[in-house]
Backbone atoms as SQL, in Angstrom:
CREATE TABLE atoms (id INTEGER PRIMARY KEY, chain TEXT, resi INTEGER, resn TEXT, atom TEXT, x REAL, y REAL, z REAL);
INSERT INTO atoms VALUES
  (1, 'A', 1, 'UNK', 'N', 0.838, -1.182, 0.000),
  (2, 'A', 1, 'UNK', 'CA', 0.000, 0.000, 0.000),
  (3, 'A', 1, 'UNK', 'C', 0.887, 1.251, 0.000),
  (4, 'A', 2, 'UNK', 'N', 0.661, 2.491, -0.521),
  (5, 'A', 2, 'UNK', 'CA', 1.150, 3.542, -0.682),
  (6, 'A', 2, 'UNK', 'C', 1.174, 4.219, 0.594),
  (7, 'A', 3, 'UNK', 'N', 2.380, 5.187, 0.748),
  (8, 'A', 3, 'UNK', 'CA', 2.646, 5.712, 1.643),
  (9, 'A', 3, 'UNK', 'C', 1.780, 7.031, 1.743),
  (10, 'A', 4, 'UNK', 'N', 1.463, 7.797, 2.594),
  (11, 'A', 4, 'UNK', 'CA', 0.630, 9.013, 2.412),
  (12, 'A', 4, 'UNK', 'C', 1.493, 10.229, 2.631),
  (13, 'A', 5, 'UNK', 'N', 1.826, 11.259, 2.103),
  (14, 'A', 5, 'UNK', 'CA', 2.665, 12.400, 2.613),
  (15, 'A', 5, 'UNK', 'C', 1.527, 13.795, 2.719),
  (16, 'A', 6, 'UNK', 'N', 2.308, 14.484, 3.430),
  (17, 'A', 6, 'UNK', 'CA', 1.848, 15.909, 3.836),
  (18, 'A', 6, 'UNK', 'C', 2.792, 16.859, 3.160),
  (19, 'A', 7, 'UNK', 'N', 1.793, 17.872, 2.572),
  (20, 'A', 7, 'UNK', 'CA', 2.414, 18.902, 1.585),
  (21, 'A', 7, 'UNK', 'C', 1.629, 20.284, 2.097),
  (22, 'A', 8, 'UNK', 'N', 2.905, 20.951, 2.544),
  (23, 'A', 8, 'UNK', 'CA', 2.564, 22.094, 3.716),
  (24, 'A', 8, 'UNK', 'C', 2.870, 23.398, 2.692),
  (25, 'A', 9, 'UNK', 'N', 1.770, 23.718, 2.496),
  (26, 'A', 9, 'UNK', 'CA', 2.673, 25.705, 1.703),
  (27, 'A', 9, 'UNK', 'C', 2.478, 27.020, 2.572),
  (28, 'A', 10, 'UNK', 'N', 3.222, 27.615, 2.779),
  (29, 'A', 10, 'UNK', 'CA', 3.425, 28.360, 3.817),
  (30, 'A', 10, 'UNK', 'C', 3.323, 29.711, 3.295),
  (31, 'A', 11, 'UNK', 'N', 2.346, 31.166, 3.883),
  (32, 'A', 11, 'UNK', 'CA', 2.532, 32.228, 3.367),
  (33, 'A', 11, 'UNK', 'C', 2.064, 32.803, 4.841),
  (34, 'A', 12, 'UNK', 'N', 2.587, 34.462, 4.502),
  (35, 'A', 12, 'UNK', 'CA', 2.227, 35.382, 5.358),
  (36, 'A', 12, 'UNK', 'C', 1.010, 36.722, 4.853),
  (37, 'A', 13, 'UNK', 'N', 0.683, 37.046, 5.965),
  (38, 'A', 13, 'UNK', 'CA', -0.291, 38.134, 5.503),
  (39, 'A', 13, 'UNK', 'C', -0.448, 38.745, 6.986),
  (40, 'A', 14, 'UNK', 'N', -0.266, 40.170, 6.690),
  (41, 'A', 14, 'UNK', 'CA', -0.797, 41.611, 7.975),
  (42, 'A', 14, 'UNK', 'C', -2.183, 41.680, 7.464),
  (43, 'A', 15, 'UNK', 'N', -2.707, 41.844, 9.041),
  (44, 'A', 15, 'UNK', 'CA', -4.167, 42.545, 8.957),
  (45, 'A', 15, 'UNK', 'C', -4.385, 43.080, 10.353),
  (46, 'A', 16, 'UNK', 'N', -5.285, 44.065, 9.894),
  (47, 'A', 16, 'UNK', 'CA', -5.820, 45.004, 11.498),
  (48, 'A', 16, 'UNK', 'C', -6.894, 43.970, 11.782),
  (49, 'A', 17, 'UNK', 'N', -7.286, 44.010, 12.993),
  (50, 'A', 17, 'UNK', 'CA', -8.647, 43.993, 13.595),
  (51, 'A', 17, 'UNK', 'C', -8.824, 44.387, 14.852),
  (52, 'A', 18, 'UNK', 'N', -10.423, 43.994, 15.681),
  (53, 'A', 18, 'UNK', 'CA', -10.109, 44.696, 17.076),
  (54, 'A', 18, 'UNK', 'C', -11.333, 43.328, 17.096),
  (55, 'A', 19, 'UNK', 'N', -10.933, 42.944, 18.410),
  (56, 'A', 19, 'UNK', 'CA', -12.055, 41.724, 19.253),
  (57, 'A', 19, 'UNK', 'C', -12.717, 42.659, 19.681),
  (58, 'A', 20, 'UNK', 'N', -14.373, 42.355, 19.639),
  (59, 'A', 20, 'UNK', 'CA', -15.005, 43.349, 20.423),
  (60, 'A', 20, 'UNK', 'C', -16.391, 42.473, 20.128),
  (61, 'A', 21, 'UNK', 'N', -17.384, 42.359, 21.304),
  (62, 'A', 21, 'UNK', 'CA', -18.749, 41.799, 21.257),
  (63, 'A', 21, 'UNK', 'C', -19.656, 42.614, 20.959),
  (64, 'A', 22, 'UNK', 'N', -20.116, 43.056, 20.086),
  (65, 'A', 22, 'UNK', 'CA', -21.444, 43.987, 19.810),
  (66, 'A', 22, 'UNK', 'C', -22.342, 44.089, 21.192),
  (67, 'A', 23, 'UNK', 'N', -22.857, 45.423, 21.622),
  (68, 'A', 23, 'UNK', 'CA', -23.262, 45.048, 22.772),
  (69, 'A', 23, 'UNK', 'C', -23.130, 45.333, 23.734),
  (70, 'A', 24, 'UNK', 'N', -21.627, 45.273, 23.940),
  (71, 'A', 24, 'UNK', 'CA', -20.880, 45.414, 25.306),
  (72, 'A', 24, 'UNK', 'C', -20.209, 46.691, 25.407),
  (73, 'A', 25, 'UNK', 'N', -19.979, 47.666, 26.351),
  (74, 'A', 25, 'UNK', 'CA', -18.809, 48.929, 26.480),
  (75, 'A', 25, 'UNK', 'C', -18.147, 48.281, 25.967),
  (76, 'A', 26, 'UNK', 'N', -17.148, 49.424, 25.826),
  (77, 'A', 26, 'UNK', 'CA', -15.298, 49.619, 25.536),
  (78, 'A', 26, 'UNK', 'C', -14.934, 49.034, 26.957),
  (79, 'A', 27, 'UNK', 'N', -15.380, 49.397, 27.897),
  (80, 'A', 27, 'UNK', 'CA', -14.750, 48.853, 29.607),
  (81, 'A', 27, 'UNK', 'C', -15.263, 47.340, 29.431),
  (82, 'A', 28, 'UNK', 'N', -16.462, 46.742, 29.153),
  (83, 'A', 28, 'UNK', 'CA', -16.773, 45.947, 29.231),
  (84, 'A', 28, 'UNK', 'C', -15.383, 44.547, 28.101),
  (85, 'A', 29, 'UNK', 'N', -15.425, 45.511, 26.735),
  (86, 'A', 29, 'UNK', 'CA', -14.741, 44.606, 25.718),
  (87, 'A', 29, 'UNK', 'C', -13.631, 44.058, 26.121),
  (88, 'A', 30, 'UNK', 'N', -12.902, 45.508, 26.590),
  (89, 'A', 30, 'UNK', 'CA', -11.270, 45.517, 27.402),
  (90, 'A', 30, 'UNK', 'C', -11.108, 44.725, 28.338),
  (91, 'A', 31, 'UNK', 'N', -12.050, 44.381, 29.205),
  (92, 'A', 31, 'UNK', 'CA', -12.044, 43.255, 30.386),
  (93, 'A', 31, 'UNK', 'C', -11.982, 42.199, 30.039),
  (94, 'A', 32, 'UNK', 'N', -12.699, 41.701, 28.594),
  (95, 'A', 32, 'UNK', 'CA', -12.792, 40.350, 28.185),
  (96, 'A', 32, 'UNK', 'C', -11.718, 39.978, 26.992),
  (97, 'A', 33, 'UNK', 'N', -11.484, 40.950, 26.267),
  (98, 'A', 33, 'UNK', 'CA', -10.874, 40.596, 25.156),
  (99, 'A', 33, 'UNK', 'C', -9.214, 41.238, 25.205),
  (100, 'A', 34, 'UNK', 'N', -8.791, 42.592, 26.300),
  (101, 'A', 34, 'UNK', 'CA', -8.102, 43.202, 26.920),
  (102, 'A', 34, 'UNK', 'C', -7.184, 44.088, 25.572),
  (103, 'A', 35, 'UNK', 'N', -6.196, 44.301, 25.359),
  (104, 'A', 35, 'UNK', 'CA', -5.667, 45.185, 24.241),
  (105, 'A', 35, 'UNK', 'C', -6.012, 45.091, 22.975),
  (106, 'A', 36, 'UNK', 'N', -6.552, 43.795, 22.397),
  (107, 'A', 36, 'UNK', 'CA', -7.006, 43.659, 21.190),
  (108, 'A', 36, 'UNK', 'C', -8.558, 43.956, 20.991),
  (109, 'A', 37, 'UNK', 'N', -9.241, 44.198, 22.391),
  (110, 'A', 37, 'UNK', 'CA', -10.573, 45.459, 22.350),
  (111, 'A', 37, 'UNK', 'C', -10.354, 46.707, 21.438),
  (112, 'A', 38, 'UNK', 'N', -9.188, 47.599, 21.349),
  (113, 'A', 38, 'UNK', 'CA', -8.399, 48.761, 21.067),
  (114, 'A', 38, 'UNK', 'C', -9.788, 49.102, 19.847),
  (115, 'A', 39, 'UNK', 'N', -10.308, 50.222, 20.215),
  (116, 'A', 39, 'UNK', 'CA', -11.246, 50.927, 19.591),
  (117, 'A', 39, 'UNK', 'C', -10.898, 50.934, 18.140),
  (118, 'A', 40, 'UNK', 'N', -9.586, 51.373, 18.357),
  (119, 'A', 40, 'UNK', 'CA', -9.039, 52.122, 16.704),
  (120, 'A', 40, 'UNK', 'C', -8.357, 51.004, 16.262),
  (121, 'A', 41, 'UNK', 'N', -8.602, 49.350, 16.566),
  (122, 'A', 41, 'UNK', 'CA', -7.681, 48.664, 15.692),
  (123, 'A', 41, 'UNK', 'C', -6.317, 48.698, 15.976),
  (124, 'A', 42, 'UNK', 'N', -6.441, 47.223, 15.650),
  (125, 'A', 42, 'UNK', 'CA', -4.308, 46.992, 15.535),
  (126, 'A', 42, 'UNK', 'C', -3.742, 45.781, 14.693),
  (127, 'A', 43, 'UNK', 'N', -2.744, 45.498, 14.662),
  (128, 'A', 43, 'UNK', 'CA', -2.442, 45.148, 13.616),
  (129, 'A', 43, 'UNK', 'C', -1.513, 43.380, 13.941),
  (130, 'A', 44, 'UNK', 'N', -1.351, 42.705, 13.130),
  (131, 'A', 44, 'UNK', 'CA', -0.895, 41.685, 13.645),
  (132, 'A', 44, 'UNK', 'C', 0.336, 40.994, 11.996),
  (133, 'A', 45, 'UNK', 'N', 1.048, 40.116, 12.226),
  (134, 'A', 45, 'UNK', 'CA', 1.713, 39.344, 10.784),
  (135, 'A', 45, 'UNK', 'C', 1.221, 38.072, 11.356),
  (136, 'A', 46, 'UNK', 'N', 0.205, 37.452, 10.271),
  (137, 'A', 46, 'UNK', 'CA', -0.134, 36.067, 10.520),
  (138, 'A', 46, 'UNK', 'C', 0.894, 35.192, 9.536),
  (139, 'A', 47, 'UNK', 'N', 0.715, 33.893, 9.659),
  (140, 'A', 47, 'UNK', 'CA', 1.516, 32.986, 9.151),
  (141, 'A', 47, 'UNK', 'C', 0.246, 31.938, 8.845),
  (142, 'A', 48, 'UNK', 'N', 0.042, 31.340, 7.552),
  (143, 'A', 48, 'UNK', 'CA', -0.902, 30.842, 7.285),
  (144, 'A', 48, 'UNK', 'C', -0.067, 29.275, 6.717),
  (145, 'A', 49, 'UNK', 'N', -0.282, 28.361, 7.408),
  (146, 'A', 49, 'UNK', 'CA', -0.208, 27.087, 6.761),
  (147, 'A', 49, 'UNK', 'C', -1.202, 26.248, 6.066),
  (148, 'A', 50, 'UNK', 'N', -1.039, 25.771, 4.962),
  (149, 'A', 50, 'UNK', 'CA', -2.360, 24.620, 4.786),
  (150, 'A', 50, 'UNK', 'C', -1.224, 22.938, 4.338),
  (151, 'A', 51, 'UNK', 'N', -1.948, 22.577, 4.843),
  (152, 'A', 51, 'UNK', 'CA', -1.586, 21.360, 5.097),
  (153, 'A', 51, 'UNK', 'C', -2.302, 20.123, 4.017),
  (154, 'A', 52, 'UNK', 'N', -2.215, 19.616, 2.728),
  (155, 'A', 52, 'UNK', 'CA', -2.965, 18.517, 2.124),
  (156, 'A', 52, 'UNK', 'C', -2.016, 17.109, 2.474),
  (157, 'A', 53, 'UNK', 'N', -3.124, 16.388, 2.292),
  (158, 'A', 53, 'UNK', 'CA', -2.495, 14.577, 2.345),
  (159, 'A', 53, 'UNK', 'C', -2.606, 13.603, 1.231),
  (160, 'A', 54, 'UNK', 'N', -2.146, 12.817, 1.039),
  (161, 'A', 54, 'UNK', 'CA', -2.337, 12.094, -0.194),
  (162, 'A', 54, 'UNK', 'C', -1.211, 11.133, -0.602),
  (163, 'A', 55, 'UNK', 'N', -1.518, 10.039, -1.297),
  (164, 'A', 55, 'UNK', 'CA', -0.618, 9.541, -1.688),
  (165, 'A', 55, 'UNK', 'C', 0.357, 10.209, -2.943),
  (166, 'A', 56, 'UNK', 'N', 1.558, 9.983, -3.478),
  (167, 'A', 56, 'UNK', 'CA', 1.946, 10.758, -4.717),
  (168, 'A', 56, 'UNK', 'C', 1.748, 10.066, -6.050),
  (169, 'A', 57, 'UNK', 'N', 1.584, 10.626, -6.659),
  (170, 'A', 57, 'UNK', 'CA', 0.855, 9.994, -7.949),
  (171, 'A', 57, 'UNK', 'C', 2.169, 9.632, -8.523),
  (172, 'A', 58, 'UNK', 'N', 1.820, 8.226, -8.975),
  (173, 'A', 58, 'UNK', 'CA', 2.827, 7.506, -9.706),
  (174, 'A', 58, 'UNK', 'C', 3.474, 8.309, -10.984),
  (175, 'A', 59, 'UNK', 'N', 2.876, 9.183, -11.824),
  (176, 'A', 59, 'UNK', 'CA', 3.104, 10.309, -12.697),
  (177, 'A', 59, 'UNK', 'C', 3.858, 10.852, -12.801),
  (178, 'A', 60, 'UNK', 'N', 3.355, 11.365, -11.666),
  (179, 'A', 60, 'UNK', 'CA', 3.716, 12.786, -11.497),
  (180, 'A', 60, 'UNK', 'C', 4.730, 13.391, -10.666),
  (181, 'A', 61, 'UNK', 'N', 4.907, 12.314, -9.656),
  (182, 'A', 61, 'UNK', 'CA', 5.435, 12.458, -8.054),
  (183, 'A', 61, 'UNK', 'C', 5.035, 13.392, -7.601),
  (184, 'A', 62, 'UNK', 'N', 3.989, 14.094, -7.688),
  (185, 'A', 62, 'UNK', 'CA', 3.486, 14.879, -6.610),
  (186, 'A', 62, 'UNK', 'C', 1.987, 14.512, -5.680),
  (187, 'A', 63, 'UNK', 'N', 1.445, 15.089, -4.692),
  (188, 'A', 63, 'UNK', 'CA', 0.521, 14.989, -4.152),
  (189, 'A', 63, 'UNK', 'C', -0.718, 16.154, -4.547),
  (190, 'A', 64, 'UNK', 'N', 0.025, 16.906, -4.792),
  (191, 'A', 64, 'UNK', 'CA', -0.488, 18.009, -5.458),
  (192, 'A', 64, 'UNK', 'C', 0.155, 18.751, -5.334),
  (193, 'A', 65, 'UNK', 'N', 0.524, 19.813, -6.683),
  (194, 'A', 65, 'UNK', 'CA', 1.122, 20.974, -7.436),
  (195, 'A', 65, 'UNK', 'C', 0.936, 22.150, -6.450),
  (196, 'A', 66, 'UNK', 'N', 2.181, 22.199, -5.955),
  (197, 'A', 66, 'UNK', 'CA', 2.438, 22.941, -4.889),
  (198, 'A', 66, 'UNK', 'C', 1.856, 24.933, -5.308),
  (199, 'A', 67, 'UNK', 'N', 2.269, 24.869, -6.920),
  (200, 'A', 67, 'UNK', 'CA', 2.030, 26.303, -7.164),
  (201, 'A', 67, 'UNK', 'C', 0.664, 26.578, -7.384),
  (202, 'A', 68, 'UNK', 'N', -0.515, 25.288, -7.709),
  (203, 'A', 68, 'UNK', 'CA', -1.932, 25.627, -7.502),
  (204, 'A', 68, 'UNK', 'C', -2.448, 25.673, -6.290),
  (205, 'A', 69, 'UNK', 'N', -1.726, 25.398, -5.577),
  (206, 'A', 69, 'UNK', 'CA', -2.202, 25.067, -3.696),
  (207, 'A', 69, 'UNK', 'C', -1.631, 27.078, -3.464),
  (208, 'A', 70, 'UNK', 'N', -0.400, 27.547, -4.136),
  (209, 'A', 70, 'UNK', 'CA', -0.618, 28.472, -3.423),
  (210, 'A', 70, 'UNK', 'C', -1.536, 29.760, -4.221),
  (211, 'A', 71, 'UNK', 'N', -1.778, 29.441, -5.731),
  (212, 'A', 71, 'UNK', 'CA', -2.663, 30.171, -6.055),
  (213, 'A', 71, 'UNK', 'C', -4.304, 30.183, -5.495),
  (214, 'A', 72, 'UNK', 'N', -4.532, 29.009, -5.112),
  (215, 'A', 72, 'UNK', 'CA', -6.045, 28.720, -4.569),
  (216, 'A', 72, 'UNK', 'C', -5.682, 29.160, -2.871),
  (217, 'A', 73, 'UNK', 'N', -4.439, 29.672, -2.174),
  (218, 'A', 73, 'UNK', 'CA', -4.429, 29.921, -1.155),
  (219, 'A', 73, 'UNK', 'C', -4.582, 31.440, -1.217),
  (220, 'A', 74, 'UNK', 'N', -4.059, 32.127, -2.302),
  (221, 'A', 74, 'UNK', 'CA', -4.375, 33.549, -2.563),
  (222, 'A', 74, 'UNK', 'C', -5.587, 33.969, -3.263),
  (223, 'A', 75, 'UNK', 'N', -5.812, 33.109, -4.347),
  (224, 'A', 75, 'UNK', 'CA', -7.231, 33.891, -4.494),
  (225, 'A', 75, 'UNK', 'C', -8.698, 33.667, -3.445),
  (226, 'A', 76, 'UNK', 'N', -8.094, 32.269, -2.581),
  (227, 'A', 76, 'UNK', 'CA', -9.509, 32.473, -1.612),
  (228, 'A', 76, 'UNK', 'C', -9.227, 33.297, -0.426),
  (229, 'A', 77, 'UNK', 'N', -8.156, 33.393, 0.224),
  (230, 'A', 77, 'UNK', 'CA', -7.948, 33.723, 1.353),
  (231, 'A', 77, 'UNK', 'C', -6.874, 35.155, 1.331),
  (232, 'A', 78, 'UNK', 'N', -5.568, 35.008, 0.951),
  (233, 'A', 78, 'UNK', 'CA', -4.749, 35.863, 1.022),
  (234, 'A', 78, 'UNK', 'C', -4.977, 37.301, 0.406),
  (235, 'A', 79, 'UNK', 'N', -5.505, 37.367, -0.829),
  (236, 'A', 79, 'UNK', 'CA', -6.025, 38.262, -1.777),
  (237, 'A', 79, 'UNK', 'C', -6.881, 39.235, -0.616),
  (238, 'A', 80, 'UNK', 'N', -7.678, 38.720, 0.244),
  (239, 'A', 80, 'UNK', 'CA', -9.194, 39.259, 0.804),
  (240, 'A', 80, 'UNK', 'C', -8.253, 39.578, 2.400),
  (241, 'A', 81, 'UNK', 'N', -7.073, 39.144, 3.340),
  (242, 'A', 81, 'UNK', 'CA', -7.032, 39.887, 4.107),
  (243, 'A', 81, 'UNK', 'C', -5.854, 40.425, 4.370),
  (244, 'A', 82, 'UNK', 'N', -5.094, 40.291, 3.196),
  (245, 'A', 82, 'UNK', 'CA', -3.600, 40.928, 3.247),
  (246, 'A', 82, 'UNK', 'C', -3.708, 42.408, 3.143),
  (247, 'A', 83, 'UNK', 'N', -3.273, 43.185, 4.639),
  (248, 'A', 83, 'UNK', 'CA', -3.471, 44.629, 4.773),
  (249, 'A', 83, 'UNK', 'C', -4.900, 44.950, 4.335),
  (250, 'A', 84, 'UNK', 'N', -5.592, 43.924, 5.117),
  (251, 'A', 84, 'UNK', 'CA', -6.961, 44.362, 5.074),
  (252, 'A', 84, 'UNK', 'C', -7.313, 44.467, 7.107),
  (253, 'A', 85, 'UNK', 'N', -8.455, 44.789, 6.801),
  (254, 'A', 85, 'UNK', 'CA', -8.941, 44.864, 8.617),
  (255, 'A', 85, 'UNK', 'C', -10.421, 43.966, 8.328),
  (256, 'A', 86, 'UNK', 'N', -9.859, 42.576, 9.330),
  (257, 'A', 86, 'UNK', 'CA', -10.433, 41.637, 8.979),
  (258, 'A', 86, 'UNK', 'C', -12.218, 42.143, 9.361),
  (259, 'A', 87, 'UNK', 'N', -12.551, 42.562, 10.272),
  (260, 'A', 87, 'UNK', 'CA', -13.950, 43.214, 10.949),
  (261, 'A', 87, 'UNK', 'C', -14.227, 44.166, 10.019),
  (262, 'A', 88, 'UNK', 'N', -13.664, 44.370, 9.048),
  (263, 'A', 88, 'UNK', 'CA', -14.548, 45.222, 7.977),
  (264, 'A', 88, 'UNK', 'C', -14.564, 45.033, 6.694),
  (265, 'A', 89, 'UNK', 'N', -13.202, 44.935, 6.092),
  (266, 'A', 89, 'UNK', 'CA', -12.800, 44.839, 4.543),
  (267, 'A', 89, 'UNK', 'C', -13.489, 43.281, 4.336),
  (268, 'A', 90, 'UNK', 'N', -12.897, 42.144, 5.277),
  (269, 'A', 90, 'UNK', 'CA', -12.854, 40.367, 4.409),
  (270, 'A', 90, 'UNK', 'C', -14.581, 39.541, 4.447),
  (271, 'A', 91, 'UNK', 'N', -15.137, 39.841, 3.526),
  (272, 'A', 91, 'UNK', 'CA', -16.613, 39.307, 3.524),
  (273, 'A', 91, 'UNK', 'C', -16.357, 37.862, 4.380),
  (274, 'A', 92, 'UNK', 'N', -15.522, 36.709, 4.342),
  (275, 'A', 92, 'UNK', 'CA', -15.876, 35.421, 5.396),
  (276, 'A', 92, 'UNK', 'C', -15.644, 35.877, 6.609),
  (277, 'A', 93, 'UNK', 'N', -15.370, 36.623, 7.039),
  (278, 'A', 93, 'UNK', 'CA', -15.372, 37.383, 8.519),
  (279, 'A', 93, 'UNK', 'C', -15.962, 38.135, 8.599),
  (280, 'A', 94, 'UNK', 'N', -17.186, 38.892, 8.785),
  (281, 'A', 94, 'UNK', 'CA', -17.815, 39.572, 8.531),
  (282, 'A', 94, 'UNK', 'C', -18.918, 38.563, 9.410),
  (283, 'A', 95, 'UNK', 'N', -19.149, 39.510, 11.005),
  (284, 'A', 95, 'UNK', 'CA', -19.760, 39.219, 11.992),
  (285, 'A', 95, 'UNK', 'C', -19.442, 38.504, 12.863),
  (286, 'A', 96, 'UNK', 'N', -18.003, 38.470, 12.230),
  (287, 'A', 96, 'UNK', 'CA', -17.758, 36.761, 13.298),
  (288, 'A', 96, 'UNK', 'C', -16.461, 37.686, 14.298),
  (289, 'A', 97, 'UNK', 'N', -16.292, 37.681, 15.644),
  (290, 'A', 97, 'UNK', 'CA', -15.311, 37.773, 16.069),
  (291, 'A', 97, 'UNK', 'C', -13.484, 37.442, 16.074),
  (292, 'A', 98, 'UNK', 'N', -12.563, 38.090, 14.978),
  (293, 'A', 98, 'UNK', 'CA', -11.491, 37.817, 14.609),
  (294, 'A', 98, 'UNK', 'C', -10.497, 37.338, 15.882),
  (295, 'A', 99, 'UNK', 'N', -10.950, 36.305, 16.172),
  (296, 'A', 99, 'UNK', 'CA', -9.674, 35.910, 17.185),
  (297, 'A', 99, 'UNK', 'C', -9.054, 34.613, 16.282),
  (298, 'A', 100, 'UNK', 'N', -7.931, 34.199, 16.791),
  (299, 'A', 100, 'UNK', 'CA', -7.068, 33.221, 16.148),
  (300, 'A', 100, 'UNK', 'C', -7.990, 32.038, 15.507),
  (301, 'A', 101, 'UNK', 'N', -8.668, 31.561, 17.034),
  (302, 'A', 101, 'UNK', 'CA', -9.484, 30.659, 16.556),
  (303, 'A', 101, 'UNK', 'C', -10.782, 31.015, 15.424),
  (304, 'A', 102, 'UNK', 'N', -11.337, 31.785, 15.393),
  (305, 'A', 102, 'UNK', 'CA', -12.019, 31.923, 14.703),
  (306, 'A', 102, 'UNK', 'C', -11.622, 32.378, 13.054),
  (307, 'A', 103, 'UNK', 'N', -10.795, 32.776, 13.141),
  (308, 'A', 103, 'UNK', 'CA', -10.016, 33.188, 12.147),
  (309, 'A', 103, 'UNK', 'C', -9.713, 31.689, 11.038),
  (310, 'A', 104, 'UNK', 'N', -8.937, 31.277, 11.754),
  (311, 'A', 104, 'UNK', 'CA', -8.621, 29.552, 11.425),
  (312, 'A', 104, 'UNK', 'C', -9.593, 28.797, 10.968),
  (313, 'A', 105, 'UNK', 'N', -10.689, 28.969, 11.890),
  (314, 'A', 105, 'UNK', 'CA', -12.302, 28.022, 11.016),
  (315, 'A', 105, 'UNK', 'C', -12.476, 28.713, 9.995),
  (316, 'A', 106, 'UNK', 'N', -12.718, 30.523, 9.949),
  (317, 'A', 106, 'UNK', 'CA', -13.221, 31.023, 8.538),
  (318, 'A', 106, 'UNK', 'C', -12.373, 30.803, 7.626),
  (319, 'A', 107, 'UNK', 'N', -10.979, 30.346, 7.431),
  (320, 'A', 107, 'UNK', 'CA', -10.284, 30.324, 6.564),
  (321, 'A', 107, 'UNK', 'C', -10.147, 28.506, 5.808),
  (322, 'A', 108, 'UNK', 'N', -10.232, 27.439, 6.915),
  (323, 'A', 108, 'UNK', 'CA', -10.939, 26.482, 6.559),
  (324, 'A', 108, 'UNK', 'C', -12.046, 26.451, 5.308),
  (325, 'A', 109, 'UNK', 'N', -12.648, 26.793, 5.933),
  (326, 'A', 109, 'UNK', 'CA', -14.113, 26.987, 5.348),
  (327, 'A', 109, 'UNK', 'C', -14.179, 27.497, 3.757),
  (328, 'A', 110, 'UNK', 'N', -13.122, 28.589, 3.678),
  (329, 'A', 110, 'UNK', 'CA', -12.672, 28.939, 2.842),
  (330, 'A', 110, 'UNK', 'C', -12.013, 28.086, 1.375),
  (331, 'A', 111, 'UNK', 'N', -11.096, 27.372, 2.096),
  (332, 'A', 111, 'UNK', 'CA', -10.263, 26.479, 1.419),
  (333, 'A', 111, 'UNK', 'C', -10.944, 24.927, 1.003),
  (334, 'A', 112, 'UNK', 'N', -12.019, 24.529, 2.345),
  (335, 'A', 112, 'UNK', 'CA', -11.936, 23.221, 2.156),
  (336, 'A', 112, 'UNK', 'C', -12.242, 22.599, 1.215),
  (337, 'A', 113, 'UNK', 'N', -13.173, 23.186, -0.005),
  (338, 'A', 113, 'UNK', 'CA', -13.821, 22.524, -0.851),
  (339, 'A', 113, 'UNK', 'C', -13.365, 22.892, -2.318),
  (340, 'A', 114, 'UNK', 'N', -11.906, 23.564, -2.311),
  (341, 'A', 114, 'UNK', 'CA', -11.218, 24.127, -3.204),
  (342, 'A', 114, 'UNK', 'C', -9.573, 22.949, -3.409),
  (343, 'A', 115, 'UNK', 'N', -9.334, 22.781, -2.433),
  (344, 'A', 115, 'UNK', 'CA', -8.061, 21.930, -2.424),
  (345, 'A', 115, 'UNK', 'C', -8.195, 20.585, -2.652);
């Protein structure tokens, strides 16, 4: 039986945002979410991995074509929050609270049915 490998492509992207619960004060946000409440936004350098699995095709030797993995990583994801402010500019975030974790599912979500 074939071996399975992992094919990791790696990019970066800056974006502003601010954690904040609709709802709640600025005293209230700051207590829960603490500097990344910041009214006016701030800024962060993410590091985005995606990770596919697969066996390698007898062909080809690849698992998949590393330079379509990173074009389908920029036109779904990178394109929409590079020096963007994720709580306003990136439509898959849009209502959802930008914390790491959440960030990570919308970008999933993004990818999964593309790779």
């Amino acid at each position: 039986m074939a071996k399975k490998v992992y094919l990791t492509r790696r990019e970066t992207f800056a974006a502003a945002h601010r954690l904040f619960k609709a709802g709640l004060s600025d005293e209230e946000n700051f207590k829960m979410f603490g500097k990344c409440s910041n009214p006016n936004w701030h800024g962060h350098n993410y590091t985005l991995e995606v990770s596919v699995i697969g066996q390698v095709d007898t062909e080809t030797g690849l698992v998949m074509d590393i330079k379509k993995l990173k074009e389908i990583m920029h036109q779904f994801v990178i394109s929409k929050v590079d020096h963007k402010n994720l709580n306003i500019d990136t439509d898959f975030m849009k209502g959802i609270i930008p914390t790491s974790e959440n960030i990570t599912i919308a970008i999933w979500n993004q990818l999964a049915d593309k790779i």
